[in-house]
Structure formats: C-alpha cells, structure tokens
C-alpha positions, 0 to 999 in steps of 0.5 A, spaced: 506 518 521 510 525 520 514 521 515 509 517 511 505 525 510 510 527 508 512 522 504 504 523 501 505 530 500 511 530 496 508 525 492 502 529 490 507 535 489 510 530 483 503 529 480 501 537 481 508 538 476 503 535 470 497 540 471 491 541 473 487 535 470 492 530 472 492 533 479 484 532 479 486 525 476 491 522 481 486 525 488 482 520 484 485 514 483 487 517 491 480 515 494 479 509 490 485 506 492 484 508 499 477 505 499 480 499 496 485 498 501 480 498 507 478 491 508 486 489 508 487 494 512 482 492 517 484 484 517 491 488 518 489 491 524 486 484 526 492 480 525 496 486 530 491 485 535 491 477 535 499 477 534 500 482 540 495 478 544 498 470 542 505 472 544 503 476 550 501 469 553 506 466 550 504 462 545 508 462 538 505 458 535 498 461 534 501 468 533 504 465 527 498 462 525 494 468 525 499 472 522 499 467 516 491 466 516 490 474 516 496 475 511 492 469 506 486 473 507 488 480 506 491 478 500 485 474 497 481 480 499 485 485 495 486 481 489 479 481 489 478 489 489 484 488 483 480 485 478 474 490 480 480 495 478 482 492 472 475 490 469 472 496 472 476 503 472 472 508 468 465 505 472 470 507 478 473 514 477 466 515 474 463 514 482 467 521 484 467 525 477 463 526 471 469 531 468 471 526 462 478 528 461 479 526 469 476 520 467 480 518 461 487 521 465 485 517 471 483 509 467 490 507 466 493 508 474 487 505 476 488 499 472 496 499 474 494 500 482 489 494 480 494 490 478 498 491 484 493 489 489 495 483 492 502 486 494 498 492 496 494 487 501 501 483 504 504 490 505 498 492 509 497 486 513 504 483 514 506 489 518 501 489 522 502 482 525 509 485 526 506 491 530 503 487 534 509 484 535 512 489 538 517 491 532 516 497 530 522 499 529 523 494 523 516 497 521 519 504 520 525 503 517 521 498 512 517 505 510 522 509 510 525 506 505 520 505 500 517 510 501 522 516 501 528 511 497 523 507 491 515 511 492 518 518 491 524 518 487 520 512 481 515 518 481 519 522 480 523 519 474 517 515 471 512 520 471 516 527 469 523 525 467 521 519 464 514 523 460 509 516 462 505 523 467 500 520 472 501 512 470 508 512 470 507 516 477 502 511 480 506 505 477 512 508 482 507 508 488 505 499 486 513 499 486 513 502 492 508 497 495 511 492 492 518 492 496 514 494 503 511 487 501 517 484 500 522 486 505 516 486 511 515 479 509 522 477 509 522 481 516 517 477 518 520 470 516 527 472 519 523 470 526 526 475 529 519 479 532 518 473 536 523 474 541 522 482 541 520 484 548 515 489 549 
C-alpha cells in the first residue's frame, strides 16, 4: 500500500507540473475512474474469496473455475463502463464540475481511460484470485513494476517531456494497467499460485 500511494502521489505530482486546470482536470478523471472500477473490484475481492477457499479445501479445479468465471466477468463489466466513457465524457465530468475549461481538459483522458477498461477489469480481478491464492509476493512485484517502471516514468515522458499535458499523462496510466493485466495473467496461467502454501 506505501508503494502504490506513493506511486499515486508522484503521479499527481507529474499532472500538477501542467497547471492548475489540469490538476483539477486529472482529480476528475481520478474519481471516475475510481467509481468505474468498483464493480471489477468487487467481483476481484470475490474471486480472492472464492479461490482462497477452493484451495483451502484442496479443490484446484474449482479455484480455477471461479477465477476464470470472475475474470470473464470482470472484464464484461468493465468493457461496459468503457463504452459509457467513450460515449459520455463530458456528461461525466460534468457530474463533478461545472468549470468548462476542466470539462474541455478532462473529455480526452476520460475517453482514453475508456478505451482501456477491459484491461483495467483483468488487472483488478486477476490479482485478486492470486491473492487468494496466496502469491502476494507475485502481486507485489507485478505492481511494482508497473506502477514505479511503466505508470510514472510514461507520465512523465508522455505528458511533459512529450507536451500531450493531461491525455498523454493518463494514456501512460492505461499503459500501465495494461502491463498489470498482462504479466498478472501470464502469472496466473504459469499455475504456480496452485501449489503455494499459505
């Protein structure tokens, strides 16, 4: 947690360097990715629930079956709220602001998180089986890398270096998401986490 809050905090940091709309902005697009997230989150927490407890009776095939069924799931939901983001940015900006130049900052990242969601559902659900699997240590090193090695050097490059400002800070965040999911997945079908002892 200390590590991903402060891998949150540098990345705020990185979009406070673009002024003070584009801070407002990238809070925004924070809260509706946070709110858009919540329903894979949840059938993640499930899926380390139901996982943790298969194995503990030592029936594989069923913690492979929940995890699959969370994870087709999780990523349904999530390409769902994708296409409300890419349909309906300024409507959801506009739930927590009325400023228009924040509205007009934040539409674009808004519809790049968007486009991104189904990814962002496998690299919350995918983990969480893990977890309830017992490899947290695989968990770890998965965020870490993405968050301190992709989500805050991308930001960085993309949105200042680069000059794309606030869609080129949040398109490093749907890259990030994007390696989570991948290596979380590749972690997940090595088997590995069948054979952990908790």
């Amino acid at each position: 947690q200390v590590i991903h809050i402060g891998g949150v905090i540098a990345f705020s940091t990185i979009g406070l360097q673009l002024g003070a709309v584009s801070f407002a902005g990238q809070n925004v697009v924070g809260a509706i990715i946070s709110i858009a997230y919540m329903p894979s989150f949840g059938i993640g927490l499930a899926a380390s629930t139901a996982v943790g407890q298969s194995l503990g009776a030592r029936k594989i095939p069923l913690a492979v079956d929940f995890a699959r069924e969370a994870t087709l799931w999780g990523t349904i939901v999530s390409m769902l709220v994708g296409v409300l983001m890419l349909l309906f940015p300024r409507h959801l900006v506009g739930i927590f602001t009325s400023a228009a130049p924040v509205i007009d900052i934040a539409e674009a990242p808004v519809r790049i998180i968007g486009l991104f969601m189904p990814v962002v559902g496998l690299s919350l659900v995918i983990p969480g089986a893990l977890r309830g699997a017992g490899d947290t240590r695989a968990t770890f090193v998965i965020s870490l890398i993405a968050l301190w090695l992709v989500r805050v050097p991308l930001a960085l490059t993309l949105g200042i270096w680069a000059g794309l400002g606030l869609p080129g800070i949040w398109l490093a965040g749907g890259l990030q998401y994007t390696v989570f999911a991948a290596l979380s997945l590749i972690r997940f079908r090595s088997g590995r986490w069948k054979t952990i002892h908790v």
